[in-house]
VMD Tcl script that draws the C-alpha trace (Angstrom):
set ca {
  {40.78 5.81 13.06}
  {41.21 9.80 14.88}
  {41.79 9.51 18.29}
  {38.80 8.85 20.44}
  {38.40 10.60 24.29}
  {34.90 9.66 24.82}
  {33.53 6.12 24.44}
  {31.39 5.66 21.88}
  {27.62 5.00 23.18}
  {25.02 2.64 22.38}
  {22.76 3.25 19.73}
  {20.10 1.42 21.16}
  {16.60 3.72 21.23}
  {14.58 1.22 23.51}
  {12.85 -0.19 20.76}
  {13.94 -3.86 21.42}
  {12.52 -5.91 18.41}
  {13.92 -7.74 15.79}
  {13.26 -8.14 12.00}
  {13.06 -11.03 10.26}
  {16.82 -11.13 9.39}
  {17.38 -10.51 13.31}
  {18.08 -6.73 13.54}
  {17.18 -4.84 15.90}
  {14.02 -2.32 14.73}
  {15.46 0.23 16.79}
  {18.95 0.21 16.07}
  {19.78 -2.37 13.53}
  {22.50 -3.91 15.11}
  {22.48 -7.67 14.69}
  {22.25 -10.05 17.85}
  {25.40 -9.94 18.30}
  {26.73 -7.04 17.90}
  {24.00 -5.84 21.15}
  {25.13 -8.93 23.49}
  {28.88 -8.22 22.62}
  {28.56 -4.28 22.08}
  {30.14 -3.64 25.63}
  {33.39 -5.50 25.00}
  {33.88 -3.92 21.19}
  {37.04 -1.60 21.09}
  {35.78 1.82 19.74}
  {37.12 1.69 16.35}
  {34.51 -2.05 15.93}
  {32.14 0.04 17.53}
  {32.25 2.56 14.90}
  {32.12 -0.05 12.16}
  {28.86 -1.74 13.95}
  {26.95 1.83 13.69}
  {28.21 2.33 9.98}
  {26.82 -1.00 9.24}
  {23.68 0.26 10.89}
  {23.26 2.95 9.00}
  {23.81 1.00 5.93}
  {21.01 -1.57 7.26}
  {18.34 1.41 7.97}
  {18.51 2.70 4.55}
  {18.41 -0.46 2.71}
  {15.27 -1.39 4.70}
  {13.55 1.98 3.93}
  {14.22 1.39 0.38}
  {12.73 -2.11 0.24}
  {9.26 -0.65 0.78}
  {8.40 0.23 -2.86}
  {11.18 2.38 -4.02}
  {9.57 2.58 -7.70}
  {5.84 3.25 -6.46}
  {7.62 5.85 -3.97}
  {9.34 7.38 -6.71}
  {6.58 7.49 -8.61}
  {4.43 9.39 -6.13}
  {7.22 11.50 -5.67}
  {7.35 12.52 -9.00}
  {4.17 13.25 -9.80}
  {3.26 15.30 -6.45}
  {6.14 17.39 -7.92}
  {4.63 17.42 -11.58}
  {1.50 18.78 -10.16}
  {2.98 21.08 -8.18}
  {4.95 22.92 -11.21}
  {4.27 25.74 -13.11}
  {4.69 24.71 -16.58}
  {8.00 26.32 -18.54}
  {7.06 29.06 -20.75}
  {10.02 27.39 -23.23}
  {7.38 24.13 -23.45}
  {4.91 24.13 -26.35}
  {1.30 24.49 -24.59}
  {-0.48 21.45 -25.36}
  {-4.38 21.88 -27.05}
  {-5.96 21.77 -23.25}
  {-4.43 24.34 -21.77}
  {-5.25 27.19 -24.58}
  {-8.45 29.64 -24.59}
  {-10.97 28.88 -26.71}
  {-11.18 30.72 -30.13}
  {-13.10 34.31 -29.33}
  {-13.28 37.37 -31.77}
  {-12.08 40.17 -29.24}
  {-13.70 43.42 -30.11}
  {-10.63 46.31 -30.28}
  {-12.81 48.60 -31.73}
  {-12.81 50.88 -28.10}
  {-8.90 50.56 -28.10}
  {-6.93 53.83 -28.47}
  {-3.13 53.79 -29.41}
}
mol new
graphics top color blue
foreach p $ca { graphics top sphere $p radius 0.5 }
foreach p [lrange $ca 0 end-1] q [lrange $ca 1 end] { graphics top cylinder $p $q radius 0.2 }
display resetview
């Protein structure tokens, strides 16, 4: 590990509840890693917020991560204008009209 001046701080957010596997909500740090946070060296310290981080996004991607995706995906669908390389499909073309040129000049 670089060379630390500073200790490194808590990264408890005052949201003191725990999860079902016994993480914090807040920060994700396990039970003990908050009651023996104070006497971790700063390099442990550094692991314990890594393993956090780790904790956070595996818990946001337990909630669904295919419907999510899915949701995703089609927002963006809708939100596209369509390739002009991509055959139109039968829906999206005009109706059959006879267009009268006969006032056209070249």
């Amino acid at each position: 590990m670089q060379l630390e001046f500073f200790d490194v701080p808590s990264p408890c957010i005052g949201m003191c509840q725990s999860d079902d596997k016994g993480h914090c909500l807040g920060c994700m740090r396990s039970r003990d890693e908050r009651q023996n946070w104070k006497e971790f060296n700063n390099d442990k310290k550094q692991k314990v917020i890594k393993l956090c981080v780790q904790r956070k996004k595996r818990k946001q991607n337990q909630h669904n991560p295919k419907q999510e995706k899915a949701v995703i995906t089609a927002e963006l669908e809708a939100d596209m204008q369509p390739s002009l390389l991509d055959i139109p499909s039968s829906t999206n073309t005009a109706p059959d009209i006879d267009l009268d040129f006969s006032d056209f000049e070249l």
